[in-house]
N, C-alpha and C positions, 0 to 999 in steps of 0.2 A: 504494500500500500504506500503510495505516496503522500510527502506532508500537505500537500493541498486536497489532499484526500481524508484526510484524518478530522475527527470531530473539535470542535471548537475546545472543548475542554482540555485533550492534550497539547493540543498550541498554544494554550493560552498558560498552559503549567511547563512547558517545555521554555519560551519567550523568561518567563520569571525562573524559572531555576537558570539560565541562562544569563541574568544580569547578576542574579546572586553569584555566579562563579565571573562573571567579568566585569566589573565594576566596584572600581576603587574605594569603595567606603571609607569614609574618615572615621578615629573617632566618636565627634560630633554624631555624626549618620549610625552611627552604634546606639548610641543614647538616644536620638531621635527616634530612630526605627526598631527598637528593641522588641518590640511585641509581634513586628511585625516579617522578623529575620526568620529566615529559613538555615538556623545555624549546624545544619549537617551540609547544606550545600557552601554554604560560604566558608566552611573550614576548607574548603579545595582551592579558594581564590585564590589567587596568585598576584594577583594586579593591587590589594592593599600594601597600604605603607605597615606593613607588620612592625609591633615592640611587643614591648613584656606587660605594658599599661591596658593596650588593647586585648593581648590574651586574658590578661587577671580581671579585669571586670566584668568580662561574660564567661571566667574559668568553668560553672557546673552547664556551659550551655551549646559547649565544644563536642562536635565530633570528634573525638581524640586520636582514634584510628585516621580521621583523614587529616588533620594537623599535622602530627608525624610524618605522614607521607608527603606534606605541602613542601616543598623544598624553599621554599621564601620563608615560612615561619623557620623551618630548620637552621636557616641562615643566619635569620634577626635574632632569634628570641635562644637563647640555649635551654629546650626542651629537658634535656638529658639531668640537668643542674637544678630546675627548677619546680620541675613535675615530674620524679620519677616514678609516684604513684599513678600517672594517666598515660605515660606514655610506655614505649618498652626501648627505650634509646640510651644508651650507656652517658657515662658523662665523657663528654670530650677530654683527648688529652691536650694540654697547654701545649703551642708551639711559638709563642713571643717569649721575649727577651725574659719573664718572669720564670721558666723552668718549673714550673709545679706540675702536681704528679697530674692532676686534671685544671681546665679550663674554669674557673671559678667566676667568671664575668656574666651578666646578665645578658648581654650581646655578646658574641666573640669578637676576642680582639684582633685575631688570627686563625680564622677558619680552617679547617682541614675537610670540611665537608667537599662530596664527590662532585666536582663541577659538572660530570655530565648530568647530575641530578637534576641541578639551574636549568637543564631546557627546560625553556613548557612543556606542556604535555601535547601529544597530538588530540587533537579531536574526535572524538568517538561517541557522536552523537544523533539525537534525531534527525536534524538536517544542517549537514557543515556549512550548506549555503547563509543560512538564515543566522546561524552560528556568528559565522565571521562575518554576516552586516550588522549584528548589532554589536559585535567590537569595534567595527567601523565606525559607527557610529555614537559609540561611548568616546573612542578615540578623537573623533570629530568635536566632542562636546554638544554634540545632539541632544544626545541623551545626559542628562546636566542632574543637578541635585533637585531642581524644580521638579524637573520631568519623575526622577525617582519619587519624589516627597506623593507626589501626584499617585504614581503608582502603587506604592505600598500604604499611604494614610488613607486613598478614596477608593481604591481597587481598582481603578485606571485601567480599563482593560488594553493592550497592542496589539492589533491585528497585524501580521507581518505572513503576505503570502512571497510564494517565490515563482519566478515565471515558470509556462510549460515545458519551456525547453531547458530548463536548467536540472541536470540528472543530481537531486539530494539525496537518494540512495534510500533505501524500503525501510518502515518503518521496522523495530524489531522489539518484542517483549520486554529483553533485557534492561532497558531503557530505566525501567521502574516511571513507567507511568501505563500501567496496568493498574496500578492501584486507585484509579480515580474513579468518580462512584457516578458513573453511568452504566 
């Protein structure tokens, strides 16, 4: 099945789990939109300015397994140091000028983590096309804090179809938007 084929209710939860993992939240946008975060999917984002400030205020509301696996939170925040009861990530070993036995910094000060980690991730989604226009378009500032504010405080629905001739590849189960209640 193709996504202009698919019932409004999956586009419309595919579009929104889709800004949750690409769109740069501040902060602010934490505490604003708090009730209104889908914080398993946003543990995947990549595009936040990650710290230790932003993890600890919504610490009990984290996907932990997908944090761990966020290679930008891995980067910013030393997971291993600071939660080793949520995570399962050893503590780093120090490699600056201080020689301790582990990395004791809230940030590292001298990373060892596996660069090829830092790529993004590829895409493996409902539709790549639609995907990478509303990165486009977050990138663009299109899609702005207004536009968000709109969407999660009023339910702001986006419609976003993609032409016929453009191949966004068949829906698939795995997707986990089978679970929605039509």
């Amino acid at each position: 099945m193709k996504f202009k084929d698919l019932n409004h209710e999956i586009k419309s939860k595919f579009v929104r789990d889709t800004l949750f993992e690409l769109y740069p939240f501040t902060i602010e946008d934490f505490q604003d939109f708090e009730s209104y975060i889908d914080f398993k999917i946003i543990s995947k984002n990549q595009y936040i300015d990650w710290s230790v400030e932003i993890v600890e205020k919504n610490l009990e509301k984290w996907d932990w397994s997908e944090i761990e696996n966020n290679p930008i939170v891995c980067k910013e925040v030393n997971l291993g140091l600071l939660y080793p009861e949520k995570v399962n990530i050893e503590k780093p070993r120090c490699t600056c000028y201080k020689e301790l036995e582990y990395c004791n910094m809230k940030k590292y000060c001298n990373s060892e983590y596996d660069r090829t980690k830092m790529i993004k991730k590829k895409v493996n989604c409902l539709s790549p096309y639609i995907y990478g226009y509303i990165k486009f378009l977050i990138d663009e500032k299109v899609i702005n804090n207004d536009i968000m504010s709109n969407i999660l405080l009023y339910n702001m629905d986006i419609n976003v179809e993609n032409d016929d001739d453009v191949d966004d590849g068949e829906f698939r189960e795995d997707n986990n938007y089978s679970d929605l209640p039509f």
